[in-house]
C-alpha positions in Angstrom: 64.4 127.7 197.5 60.8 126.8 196.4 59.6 123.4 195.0 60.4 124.4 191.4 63.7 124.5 191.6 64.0 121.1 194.3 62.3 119.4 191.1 64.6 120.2 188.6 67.5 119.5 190.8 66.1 116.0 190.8 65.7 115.4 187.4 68.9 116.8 185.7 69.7 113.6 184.8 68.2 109.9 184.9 68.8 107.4 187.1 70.3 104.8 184.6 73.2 107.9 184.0 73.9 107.9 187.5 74.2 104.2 188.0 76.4 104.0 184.7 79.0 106.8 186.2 78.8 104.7 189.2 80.0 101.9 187.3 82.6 103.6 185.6 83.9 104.9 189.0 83.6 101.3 190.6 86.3 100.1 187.3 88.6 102.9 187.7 88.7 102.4 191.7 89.0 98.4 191.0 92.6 98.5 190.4 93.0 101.0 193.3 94.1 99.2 197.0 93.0 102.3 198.8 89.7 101.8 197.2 88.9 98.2 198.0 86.6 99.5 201.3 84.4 101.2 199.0 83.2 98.3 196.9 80.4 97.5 199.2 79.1 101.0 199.2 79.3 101.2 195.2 77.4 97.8 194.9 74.9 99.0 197.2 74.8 102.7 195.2 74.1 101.0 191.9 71.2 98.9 193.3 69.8 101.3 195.1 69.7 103.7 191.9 67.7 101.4 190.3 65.1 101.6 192.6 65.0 105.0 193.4 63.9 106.6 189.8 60.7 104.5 189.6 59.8 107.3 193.2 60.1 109.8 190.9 58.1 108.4 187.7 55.6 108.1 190.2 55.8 112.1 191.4 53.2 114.4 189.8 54.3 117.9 189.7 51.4 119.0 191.9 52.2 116.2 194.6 56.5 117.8 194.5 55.8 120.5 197.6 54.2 117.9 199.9 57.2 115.3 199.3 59.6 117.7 200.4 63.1 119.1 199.4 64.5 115.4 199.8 67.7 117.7 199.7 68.1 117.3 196.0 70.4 120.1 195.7 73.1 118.5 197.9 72.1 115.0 196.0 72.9 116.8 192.5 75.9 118.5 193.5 77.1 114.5 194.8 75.8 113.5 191.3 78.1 116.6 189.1 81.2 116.1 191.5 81.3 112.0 190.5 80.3 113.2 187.2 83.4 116.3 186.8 86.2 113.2 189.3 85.5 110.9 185.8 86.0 113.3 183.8 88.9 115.0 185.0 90.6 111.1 185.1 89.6 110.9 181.7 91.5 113.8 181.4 94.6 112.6 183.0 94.9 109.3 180.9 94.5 111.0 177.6 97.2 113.8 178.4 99.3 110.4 179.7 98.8 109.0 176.3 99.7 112.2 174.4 102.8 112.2 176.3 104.0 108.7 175.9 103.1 109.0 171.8 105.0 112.6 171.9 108.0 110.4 173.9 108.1 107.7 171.2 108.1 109.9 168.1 111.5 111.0 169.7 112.8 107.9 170.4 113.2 105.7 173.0 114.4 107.6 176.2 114.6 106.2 180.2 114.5 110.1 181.7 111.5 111.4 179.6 109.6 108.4 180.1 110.6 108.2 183.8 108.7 112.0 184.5 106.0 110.8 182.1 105.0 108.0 184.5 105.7 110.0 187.6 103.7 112.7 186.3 100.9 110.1 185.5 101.0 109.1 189.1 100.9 111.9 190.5 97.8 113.5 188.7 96.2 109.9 188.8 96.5 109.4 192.4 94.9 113.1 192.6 92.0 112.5 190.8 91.3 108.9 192.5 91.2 110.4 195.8 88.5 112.4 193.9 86.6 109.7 193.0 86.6 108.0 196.5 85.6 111.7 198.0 82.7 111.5 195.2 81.4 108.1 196.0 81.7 108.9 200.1 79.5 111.5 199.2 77.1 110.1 196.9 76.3 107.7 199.4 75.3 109.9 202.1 73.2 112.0 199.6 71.3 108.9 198.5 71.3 107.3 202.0 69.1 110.9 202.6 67.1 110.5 199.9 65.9 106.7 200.4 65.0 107.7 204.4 63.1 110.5 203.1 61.0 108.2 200.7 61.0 105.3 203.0 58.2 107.5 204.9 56.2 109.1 202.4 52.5 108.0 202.2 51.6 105.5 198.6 51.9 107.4 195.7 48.6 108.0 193.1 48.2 104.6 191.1 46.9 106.9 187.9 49.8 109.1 188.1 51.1 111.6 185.3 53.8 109.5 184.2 56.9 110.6 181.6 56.4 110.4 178.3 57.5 107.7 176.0 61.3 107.7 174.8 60.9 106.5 171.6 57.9 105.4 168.7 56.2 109.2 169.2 54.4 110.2 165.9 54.2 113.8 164.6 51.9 115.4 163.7 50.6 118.5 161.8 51.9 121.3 164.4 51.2 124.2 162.8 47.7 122.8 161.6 45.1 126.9 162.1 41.8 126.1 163.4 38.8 128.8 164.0 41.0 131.5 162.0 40.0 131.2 158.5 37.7 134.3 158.5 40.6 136.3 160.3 43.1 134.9 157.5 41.0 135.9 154.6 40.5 139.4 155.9 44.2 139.8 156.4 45.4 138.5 152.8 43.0 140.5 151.3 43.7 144.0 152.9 48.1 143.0 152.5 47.5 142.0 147.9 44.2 145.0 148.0 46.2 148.5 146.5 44.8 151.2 148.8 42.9 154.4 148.1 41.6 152.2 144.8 45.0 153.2 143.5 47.4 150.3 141.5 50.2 151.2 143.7 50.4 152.5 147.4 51.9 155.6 147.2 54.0 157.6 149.6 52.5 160.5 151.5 53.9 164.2 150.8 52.8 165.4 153.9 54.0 162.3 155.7 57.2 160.7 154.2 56.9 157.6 156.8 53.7 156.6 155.4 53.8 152.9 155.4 50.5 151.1 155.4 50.5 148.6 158.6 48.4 146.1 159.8 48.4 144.7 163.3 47.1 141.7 165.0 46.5 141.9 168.8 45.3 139.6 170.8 46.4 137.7 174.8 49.2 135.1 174.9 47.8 132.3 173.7 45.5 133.3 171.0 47.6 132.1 168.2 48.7 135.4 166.8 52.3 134.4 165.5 50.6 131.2 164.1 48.1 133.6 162.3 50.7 135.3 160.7 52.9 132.5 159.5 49.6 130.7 158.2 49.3 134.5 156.1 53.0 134.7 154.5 53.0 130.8 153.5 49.3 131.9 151.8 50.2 131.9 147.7 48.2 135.0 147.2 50.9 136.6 149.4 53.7 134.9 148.5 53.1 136.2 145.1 52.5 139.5 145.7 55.2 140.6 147.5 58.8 140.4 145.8 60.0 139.4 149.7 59.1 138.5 153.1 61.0 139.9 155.9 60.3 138.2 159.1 61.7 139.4 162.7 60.8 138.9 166.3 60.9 141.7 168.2 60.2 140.8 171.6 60.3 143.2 174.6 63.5 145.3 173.3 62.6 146.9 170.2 66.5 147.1 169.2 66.1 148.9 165.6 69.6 148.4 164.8 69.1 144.6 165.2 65.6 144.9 164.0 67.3 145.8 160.2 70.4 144.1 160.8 67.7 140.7 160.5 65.7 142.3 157.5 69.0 143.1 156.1 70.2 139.7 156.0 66.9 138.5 154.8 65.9 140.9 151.6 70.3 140.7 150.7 70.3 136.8 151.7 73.4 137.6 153.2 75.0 137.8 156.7 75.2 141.3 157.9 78.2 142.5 158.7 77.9 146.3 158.7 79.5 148.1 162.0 77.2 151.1 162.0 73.4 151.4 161.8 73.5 153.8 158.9 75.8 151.8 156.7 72.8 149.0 157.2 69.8 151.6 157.0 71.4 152.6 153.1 72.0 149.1 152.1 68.3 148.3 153.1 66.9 151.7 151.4 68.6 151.0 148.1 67.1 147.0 148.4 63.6 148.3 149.1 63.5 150.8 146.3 63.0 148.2 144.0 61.2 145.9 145.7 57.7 145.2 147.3 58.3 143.9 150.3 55.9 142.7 153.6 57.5 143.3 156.8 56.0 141.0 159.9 57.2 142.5 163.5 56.3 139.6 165.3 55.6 140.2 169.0 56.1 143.2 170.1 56.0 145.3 172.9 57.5 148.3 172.6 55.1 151.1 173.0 57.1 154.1 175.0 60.4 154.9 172.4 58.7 156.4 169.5 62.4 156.8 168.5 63.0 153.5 167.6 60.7 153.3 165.8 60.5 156.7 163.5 64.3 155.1 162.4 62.6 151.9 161.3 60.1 153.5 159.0 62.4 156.0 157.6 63.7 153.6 156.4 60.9 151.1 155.2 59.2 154.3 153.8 61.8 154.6 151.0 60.5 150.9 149.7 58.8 150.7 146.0 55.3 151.4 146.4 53.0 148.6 147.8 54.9 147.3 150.6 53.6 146.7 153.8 53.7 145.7 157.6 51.9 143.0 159.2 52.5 143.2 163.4 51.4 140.7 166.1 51.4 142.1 169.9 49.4 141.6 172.9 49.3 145.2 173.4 46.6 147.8 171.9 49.0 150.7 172.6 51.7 149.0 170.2 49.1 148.2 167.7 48.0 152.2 167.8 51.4 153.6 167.3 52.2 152.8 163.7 49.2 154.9 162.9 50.4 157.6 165.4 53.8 157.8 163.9 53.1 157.2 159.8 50.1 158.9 158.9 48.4 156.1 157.9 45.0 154.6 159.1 45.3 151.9 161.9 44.4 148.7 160.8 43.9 146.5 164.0 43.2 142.5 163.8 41.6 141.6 167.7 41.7 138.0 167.7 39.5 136.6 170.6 38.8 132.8 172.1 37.5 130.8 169.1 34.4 129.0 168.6 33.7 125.7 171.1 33.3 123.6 167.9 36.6 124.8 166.7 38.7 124.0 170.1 36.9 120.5 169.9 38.0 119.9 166.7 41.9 121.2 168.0 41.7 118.9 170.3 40.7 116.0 168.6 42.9 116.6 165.4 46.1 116.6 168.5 45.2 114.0 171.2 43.2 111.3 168.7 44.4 111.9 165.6 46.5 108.9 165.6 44.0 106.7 166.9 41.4 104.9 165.0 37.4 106.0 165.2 35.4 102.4 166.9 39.1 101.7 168.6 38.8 100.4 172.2 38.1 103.6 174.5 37.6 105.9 171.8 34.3 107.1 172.7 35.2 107.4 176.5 38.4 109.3 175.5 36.1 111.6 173.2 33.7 112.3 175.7 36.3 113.4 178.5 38.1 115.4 175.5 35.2 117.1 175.3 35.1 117.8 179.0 39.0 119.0 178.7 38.7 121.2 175.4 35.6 122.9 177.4 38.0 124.1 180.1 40.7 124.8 178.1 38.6 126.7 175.7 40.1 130.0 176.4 43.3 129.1 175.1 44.2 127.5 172.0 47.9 126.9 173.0 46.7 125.5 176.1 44.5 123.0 174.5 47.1 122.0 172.0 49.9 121.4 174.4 47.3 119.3 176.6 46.3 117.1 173.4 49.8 116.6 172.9 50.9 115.3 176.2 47.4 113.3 176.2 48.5 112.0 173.1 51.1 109.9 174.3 48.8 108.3 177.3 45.3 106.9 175.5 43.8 106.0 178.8 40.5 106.7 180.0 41.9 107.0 183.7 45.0 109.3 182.6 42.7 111.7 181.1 40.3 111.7 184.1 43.6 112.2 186.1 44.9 115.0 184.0 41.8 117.0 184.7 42.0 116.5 188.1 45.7 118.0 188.2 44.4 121.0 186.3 42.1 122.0 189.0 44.8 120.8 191.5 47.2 123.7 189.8 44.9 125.9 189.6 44.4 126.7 193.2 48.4 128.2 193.1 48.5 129.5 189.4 46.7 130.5 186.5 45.2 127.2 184.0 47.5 127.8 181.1 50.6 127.3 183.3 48.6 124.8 185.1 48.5 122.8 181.7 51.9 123.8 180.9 53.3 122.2 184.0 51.6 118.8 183.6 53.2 119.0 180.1 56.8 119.9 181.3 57.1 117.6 184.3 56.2 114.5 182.1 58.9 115.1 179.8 62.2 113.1 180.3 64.7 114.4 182.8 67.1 114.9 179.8 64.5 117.0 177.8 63.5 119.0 180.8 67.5 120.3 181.7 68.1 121.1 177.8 64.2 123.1 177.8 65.5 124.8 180.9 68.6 125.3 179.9 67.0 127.6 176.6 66.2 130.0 179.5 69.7 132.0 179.5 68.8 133.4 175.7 66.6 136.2 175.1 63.0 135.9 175.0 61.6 134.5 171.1 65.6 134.1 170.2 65.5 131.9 167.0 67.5 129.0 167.3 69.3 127.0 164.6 69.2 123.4 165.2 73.0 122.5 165.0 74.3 125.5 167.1 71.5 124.4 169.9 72.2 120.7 169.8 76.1 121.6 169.8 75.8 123.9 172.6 74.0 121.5 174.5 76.6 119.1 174.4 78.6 121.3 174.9 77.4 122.5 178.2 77.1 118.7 179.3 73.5 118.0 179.0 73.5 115.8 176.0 75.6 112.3 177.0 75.0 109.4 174.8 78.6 107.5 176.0 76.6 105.2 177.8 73.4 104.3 174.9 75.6 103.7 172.5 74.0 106.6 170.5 76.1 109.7 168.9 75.6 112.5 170.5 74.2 114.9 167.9 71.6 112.6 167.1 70.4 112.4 169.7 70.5 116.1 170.6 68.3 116.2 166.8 66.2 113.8 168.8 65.3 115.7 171.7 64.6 118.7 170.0 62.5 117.0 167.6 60.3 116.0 170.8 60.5 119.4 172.4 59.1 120.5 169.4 56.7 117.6 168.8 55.1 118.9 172.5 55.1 122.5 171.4 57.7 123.7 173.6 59.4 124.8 170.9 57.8 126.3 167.4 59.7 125.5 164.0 59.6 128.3 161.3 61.0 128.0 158.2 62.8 124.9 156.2 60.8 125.0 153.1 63.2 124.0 150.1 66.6 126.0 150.6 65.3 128.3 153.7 67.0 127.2 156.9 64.6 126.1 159.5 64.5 127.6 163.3 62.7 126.8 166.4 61.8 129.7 168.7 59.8 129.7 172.3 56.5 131.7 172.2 56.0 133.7 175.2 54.6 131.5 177.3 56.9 128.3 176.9 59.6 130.8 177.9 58.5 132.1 181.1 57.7 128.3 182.1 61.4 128.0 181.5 62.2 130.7 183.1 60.3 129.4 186.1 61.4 126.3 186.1 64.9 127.0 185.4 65.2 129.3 189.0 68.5 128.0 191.1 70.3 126.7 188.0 70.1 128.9 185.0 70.2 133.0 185.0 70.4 135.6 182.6 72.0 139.2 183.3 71.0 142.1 181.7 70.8 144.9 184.4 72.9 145.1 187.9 69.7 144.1 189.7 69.6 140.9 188.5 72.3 140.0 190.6 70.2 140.0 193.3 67.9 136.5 192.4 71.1 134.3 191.3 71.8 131.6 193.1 75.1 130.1 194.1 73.7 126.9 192.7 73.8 128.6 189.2 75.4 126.3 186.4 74.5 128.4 183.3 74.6 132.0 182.5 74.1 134.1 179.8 75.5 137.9 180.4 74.0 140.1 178.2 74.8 143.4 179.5 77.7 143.3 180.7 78.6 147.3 179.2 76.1 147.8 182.2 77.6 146.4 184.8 81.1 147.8 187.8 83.6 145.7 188.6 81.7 144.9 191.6 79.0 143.7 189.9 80.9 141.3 188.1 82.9 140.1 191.1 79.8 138.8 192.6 80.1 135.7 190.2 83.2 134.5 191.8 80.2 133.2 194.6 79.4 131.0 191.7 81.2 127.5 192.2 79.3 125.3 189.7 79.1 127.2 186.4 79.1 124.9 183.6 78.0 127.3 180.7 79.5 131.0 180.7 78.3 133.1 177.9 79.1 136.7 177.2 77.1 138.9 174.6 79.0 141.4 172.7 78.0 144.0 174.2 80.3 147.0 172.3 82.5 148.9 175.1 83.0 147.2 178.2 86.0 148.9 180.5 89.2 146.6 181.1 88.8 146.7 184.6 85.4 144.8 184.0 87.2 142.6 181.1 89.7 141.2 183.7 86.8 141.0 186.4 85.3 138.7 184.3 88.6 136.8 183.4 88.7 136.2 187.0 85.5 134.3 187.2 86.4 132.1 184.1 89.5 131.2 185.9 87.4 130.8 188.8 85.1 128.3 187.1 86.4 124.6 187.5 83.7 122.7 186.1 82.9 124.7 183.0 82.4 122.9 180.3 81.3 125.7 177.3 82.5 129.0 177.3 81.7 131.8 174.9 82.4 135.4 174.9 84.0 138.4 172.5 85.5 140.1 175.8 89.1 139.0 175.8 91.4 140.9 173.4 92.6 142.4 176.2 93.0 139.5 177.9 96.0 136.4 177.1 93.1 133.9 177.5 95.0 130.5 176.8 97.2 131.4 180.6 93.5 131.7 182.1 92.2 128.0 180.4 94.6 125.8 180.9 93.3 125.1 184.1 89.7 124.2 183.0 90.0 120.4 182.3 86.5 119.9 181.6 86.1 123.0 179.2 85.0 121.1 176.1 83.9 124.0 173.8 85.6 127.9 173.1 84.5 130.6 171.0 86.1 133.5 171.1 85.9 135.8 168.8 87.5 139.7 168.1 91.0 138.3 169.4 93.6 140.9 169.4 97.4 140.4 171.1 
C-alpha cells in the first residue's frame, strides 16, 4: 500500500463526523449498565478528535510519505464499524417501532406485544455489544494515531491548507483564451460548402464520404473546450439543423456511440434492442437534416470496423453535414480520411502564447480581487512566476489559479511553487499541480471525487443521479449539520466543478446539464482512489483489488468464470456494488455474484440488471444498511 491510498484512508471523513458518531454512541450506551466503563474512554475519544484533525490541515500532500502510514487503514475501518453498529441500532428501533404500530392497529394484545419487546431485546442487546466492540476499537486506533504524531517533527507554518467550506465565488469556467484564431478557422471550414458547391454532396465512388474535421492535440491543450466554444458559436448553431455531441473515450462502442446520437437528433430515450433497428431510425432522421457530429476524445485507431458502421450510417445524412473530432492521437485523426474518401482536415493545437496563459491565470486566481488591493502587485508578480511554469498546460494553469484563488497570500503562493517542484521530483508537473489541488479539498469532496472513479472514463453524469448515488453509497451525511442531504450533495458538486474537477456541458434553456471528468481529472482519481474504489472490466483486473475495496463498478462481467467472480467474496467492506448490463452472463456467474451481495454486510447501494434468475428479496433481507436498490429486467 503506497502513500496515496494511506491519505485517503485518512480523510474519508472529517473529524467533527467522527466525534458526532461518538456522541451518538456515548447516548445510546448511556442507558446501558454494561456500558458505564466505557464513558471515560468515549470522553477522552471526543476530545481527542478535536485535536487530532487540525494534524491533518496541517499535512501537505508532498509531506504524506515521510509522516508515515499512521495505520490509517485499521483507523478507518474503527471509524466505518462505529459508523455501520449506529446504524444497524437505528435499524433495530425503527423495525421495533413498525412492530409496536403494526401491534396496535390490531388491537391491544399481551402475547404479540410480549415477542415484540423480547425481540427488541434481543436484537438491541446485539447491536450494543456492537457499539462497545466499536468504541474498544476506536480507541486503540486513535491511541495509535496520537503516538505516531506525538513524534513527528513541526509541521510547515505556510502549509497548503483545505479550501474554504463556504462564501467561494464562481467564476467564468469555460472562459477560451489563446484559441480565437483556431476557433475562427474551424467555424469557417464546418458553415464553408465544399468543392465551391451550395451543398456537400455524397461521393459515387465512395458512399461514406462524410467531410470531417479533427482537432489533436496532448491532454491538456484544451481540445474538448475548443470544440464546445465552436458548437455554442451562432454561425454554427445556425447552420446546422442539430448538434450531436458524444464522448467516445478509449472504447469506440458504435452501438452506444448512435444509441447517444439517436437520443439526441429524436430527443428521445433510446430504447431499441438491436443496432440495426437504431442505425434505420438514425438514417431516416439524417436524411432530412444537416447535422454536425462532434466525437469528442477519442482513441480508437485499430477497429476500422467500428467505425465503417458509424459512417454508413452518417453518410446517408442530407447534404452538408459534418464531423468535428478531438483526440490526442494523429493516427485517429488520419483515419476518417483513410476510411471516407474525403481529405483529412487536422486542427494541431499547441501550447499558447505566454501573454495568453498570463492573462488565464489572472482572469482565474485574481479576478475576484481588486487592482491597488493590498498584495496585489506581489500576488501578480509571483503569478507571473507560476503561469511561466505552468505554461505548457492550460488546464494546469487553470486548476492552479483556482485552488490559488481561494488563498490570496503572498506566502501561500510562494509555498505553492515550492510544492510543484517538490512533486515534481516523483511525477510529471500537471499531476504535480493536480495533487496540490485535490489534497486541499475537503475530506467529504475528496471521497465523492474518488468515488467518480468506478464509472468509465468521460461518463456524463446527471447531477441528481450523482448526488443520489452518493448518498446513497454513504458519502454524503448531513444528520449532524442540520443540512438536507441533496443540497448539500448540489453543494459539493458545485465546488468540484468550481475547481475544475469536474466540466459542466450543457443547461442552456431546456437542455439538461452534465458534468464529465476530462482525462486527466480521471486518472488523478483513479490514482488516488487505489485500496478503496475499483472498476472490473477484464479478469486481470482482479489482480490490483484490494480487500480494503468499498466501491465497485463491474462492467464486464459477460467476461468473467465463476472463479473470477468468487474472488469478491475476499471483499468485507463493500459499500457500493454496481453491475453493468452486460447482455448474456451464464447463471452459474449470476448466482456467483448473488453470493457476494449476500456476502456484503455493509452495503449501502446496490445496482445491477443480473438477477432475473435470482429471488433477490431472500438474498437482501439481511443487508440492514442497504439504503438504495435498482434492479431492473426482473423476471420470476
Amino acid at each position: 500500500m503506497d502513500a496515496m491510498e494511506c491519505t485517503l484512508a485518512g480523510r474519508s471523513v472529517s473529524a467533527m463526523f467522527i466525534v458526532n458518531l461518538i456522541n451518538k454512541a456515548s447516548a445510546y450506551l448511556k442507558k446501558d449498565r454494561k456500558s458505564d466503563k466505557l464513558q471515560p474512554l468515549m470522553n477522552k475519544l471526543h476530545e481527542d478528535w478535536l485535536m487530532i484533525q487540525p494534524i491533518f490541515d496541517a499535512l501537505t500532500a508532498n509531506q504524506v510519505e515521510s509522516f508515515g502510514y499512521l495505520d490509517m487503514w485499521r483507523l478507518r475501518d474503527a471509524i466505518e464499524k462505529l459508523e455501520d453498529a449506529i446504524d444497524e441500532h437505528d435499524y433495530y428501533k425503527l423495525r421495533e417501532k413498525a412492530k409496536e404500530q403494526e401491534v396496535s392497529e390490531l388491537g391491544s394484545c399481551f402475547s404479540k406485544m410480549k415477542q415484540v419487546v423480547t425481540s427488541f431485546l434481543t436484537h438491541s442487546g446485539s447491536s450494543l455489544e456492537k457499539l462497545r466492540k466499536a468504541i474498544k476499537d476506536l480507541g486503540r486506533s486513535t491511541a495509535r494515531l496520537l503516538e505516531q504524531t506525538k513524534y513527528r517533527p513541526q509541521l510547515d507554518t505556510h502549509v497548503l491548507r483545505q479550501d474554504h467550506e463556504i462564501g467561494f465565488s464562481p467564476v467564468m469556467l469555460n472562459k477560451m483564451f489563446g484559441r480565437q484564431e483556431e476557433m475562427d478557422m474551424i467555424v469557417q471550414w464546418l458553415i464553408k460548402p465544399l468543392d465551391g458547391n451550395a451543398e456537400t454532396q455524397v461521393s459515387s465512388t465512395n458512399p461514406m464520404h462524410v467531410p470531417v474535421i479533427s482537432i489533436v492535440g496532448p491532454g491538456g491543450m484544451g481540445k474538448t473546450i475548443l470544440a464546445h466554444h465552436v458548437c455554442t458559436d451562432a454561425r454554427v448553431r445556425n447552420h446546422f439543423d442539430t448538434i450531436a455531441w458524444v464522448r467516445v473515450s478509449t472504447i469506440f462502442d458504435v452501438e452506444r456511440v448512435i444509441g447517444e446520437i439517436v437520443e439526441q437528433v429524436t430527443f428521445s430515450p433510446c430504447n431499441y434492442a438491436h443496432l440495426e433497428e437504431m442505425e434505420q431510425i438514425l438514417r431516416d432522421k439524417l436524411m432530412s437534416t444537416k447535422a454536425l457530429l462532434v466525437l469528442d476524445n477519442v482513441w480508437e485507431d485499430q477497429d476500422i470496423s467500428q467505425w465503417e458502421k458509424l459512417f454508413s450510417v452518417f453518410s446517408a445524412s442530407k447534404t452538408g453535414s459534418k464531423i468535428l473530432l478531438t483526440t490526442r492521437l494523429n493516427s485517429v485523426a488520419t483515419l476518417p480520411g483513410l476510411i471516407t474518401g474525403c481529405e483529412e482536415r487536422l486542427m494541431s493545437l499547441f501550447v499558447i502564447e505566454q501573454n495568453e496563459i498570463l492573462l488565464l491565470f489572472n482572469h482565474f486566481a485574481l479576478g475576484g480581487l481588486e487592482v491597488g488591493a493590498p498584495d496585489y502587485a506581489e500576488l501578480q508578480s509571483i503569478g507571473a512566476r507560476i503561469a511561466k511554469d505552468l505554461s505548457w498546460s492550460p488546464l494546469g494553469t487553470k486548476v492552479a489559479a483556482l485552488h490559488l484563488r481561494d488563498n490570496l497570500t503572498p506566502e501561500y503562493w510562494c509555498k505553492f511553487l515550492q510544492d510543484i517542484d517538490n512533486f515534481r521530483a516523483t511525477t510529471t508537473r500537471d499531476i504535480a499541480v493536480l495533487k496540490i489541488s485535490y489534497y486541499s479539498l475537503l475530506p467529504e469532496l475528496q471521497v465523492c471525487f474518488r468515488y467518480c472513479s468506478i464509472f468509465r472514463k468521460n461518463h456524463p453524469f446527471r447531477k441528481e443521479e450523482l448526488v443520489q448515488t452518493w448518498i446513497s453509497s454513504g458519502l454524503i451525511s448531513a444528520q449532524f449539520r442540520g443540512e438536507n442531504e441533496k443540497n448539500l450533495g448540489e453543494l459539493y458538486l458545485a465546488r468540484l466543478t468550481a475547481k475544475s474537477f469536474f466540466d459542466q456541458f450543457g443547461g442552456e434553456g431546456d437542455e439538461p446539464a452534465y458534468y464529465v471528468m476530462n482525462d486527466m481529472m480521471y486518472d488523478l482519481a483513479k490514482c488516488v482512489s487505489r485500496g478503496e474504489c475499483a472498476r472490473l472490466v477484464v479478469p486481470a483486473d482482479f489482480r490490483h483489488v484490494n480487500s480494503s475495496v468499498r466501491h465497485i463498478n463491474i462492467a464486464g462481467i459477460n467476461n468473467f468464470r465463476v472463479g473470477d467472480v468468487k474472488k469478491l467474496l475476499r471483499l468485507k467492506k463493500l459499500r457500493t456494488i454496481i453491475v453493468e448490463d452486460c447482455g448474456h452472463v451464464q447463471k452459474e456467474v449470476v448466482s456467483a455474484m448473488a453470493k457476494v451481495v449476500k456476502n456484503s454486510k455493509s452495503l449501502r447501494l446496490l445496482e445491477c440488471s443480473l438477477f432475473k434468475r435470482w429471488h433477490f428479496p431472500d438474498g437482501l433481507s439481511g443487508l440492514k444498511h442497504l439504503r438504495y436498490v435498482k434492479i431492473s429486467m426482473l423476471q420470476n
